[in-house]
C-alpha positions in Angstrom: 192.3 49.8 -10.6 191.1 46.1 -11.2 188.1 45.7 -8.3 187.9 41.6 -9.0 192.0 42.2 -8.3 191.0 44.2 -5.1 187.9 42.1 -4.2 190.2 38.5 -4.3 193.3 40.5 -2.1 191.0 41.0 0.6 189.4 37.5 0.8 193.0 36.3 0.7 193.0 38.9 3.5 190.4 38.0 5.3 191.3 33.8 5.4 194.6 34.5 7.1 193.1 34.8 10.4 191.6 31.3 9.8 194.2 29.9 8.6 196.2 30.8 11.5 194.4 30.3 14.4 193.5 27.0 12.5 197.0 25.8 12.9 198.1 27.4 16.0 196.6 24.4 18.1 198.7 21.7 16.2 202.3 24.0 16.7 201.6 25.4 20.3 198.9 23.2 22.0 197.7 24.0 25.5 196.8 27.5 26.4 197.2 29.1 22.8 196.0 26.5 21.2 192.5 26.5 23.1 192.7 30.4 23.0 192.9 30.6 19.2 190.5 27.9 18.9 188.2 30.8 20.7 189.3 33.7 18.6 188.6 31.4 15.1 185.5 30.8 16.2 185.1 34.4 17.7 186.3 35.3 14.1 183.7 33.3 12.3 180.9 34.1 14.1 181.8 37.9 13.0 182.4 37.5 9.4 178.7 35.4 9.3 177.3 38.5 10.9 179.1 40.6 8.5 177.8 38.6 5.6 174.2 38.5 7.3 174.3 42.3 6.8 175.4 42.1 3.4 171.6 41.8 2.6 170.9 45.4 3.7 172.9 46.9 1.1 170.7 45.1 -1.8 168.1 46.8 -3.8 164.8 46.9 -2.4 163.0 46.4 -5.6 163.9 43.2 -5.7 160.9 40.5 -5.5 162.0 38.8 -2.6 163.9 41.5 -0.8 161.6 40.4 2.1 163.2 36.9 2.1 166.6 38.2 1.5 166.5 40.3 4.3 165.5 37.7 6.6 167.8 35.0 5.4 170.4 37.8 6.4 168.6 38.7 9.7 168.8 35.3 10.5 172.1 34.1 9.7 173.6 37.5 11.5 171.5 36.1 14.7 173.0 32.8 14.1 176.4 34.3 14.3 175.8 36.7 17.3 174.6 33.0 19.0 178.0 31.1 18.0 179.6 34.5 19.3 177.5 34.2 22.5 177.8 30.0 23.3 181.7 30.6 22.7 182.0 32.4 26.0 178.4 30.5 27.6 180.5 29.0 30.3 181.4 32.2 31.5 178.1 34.0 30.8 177.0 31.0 33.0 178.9 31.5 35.8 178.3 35.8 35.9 174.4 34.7 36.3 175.2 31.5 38.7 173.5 31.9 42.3 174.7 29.8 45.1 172.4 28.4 47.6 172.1 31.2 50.6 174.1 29.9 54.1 171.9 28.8 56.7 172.3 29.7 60.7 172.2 26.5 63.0 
């Protein structure tokens, strides 16, 4: 079995989603269109943590494995934050404290 044959089925794969909850907006508008607006960006914040990890799986003989593995550290927090400010609104209002009733 070809692995480059393999490796280019799954990024085909792996775009799909993109691709489709690019154009959902522009067929269905309203609701779907802002929910997979969320789920693309839900989507990419994944697959940058994903390729954040990649890093791990490098040899550590390298010279600057120490570099590589923070680039990958970092751009797996960067992703966990897009994941994270997606849903801030919400976040937001779970940690929201209204102002205590007074007696008169």
């Amino acid at each position: 079995m070809n692995i480059n044959k393999i490796k280019s089925t799954f990024g085909y794969v792996g775009f799909l989603p993109f691709a489709l909850f690019a154009v959902c907006p522009w067929v269905f508008g309203g609701n779907i269109g802002i929910t997979s607006i969320y789920f693309q960006l839900a989507y990419g914040s994944i697959i940058l943590s994903f390729l954040g990890g990649m890093a791990w799986g490098w040899r550590d003989d390298q010279p600057n494995q120490a570099y590589n593995l923070s680039i990958g550290i970092i751009y797996s927090l960067v992703g966990c934050l897009a994941l994270i400010l997606i849903f801030i609104d919400q976040v937001l209002s779970l940690i929201h404290i209204s102002e205590p009733t007074r007696l008169r």
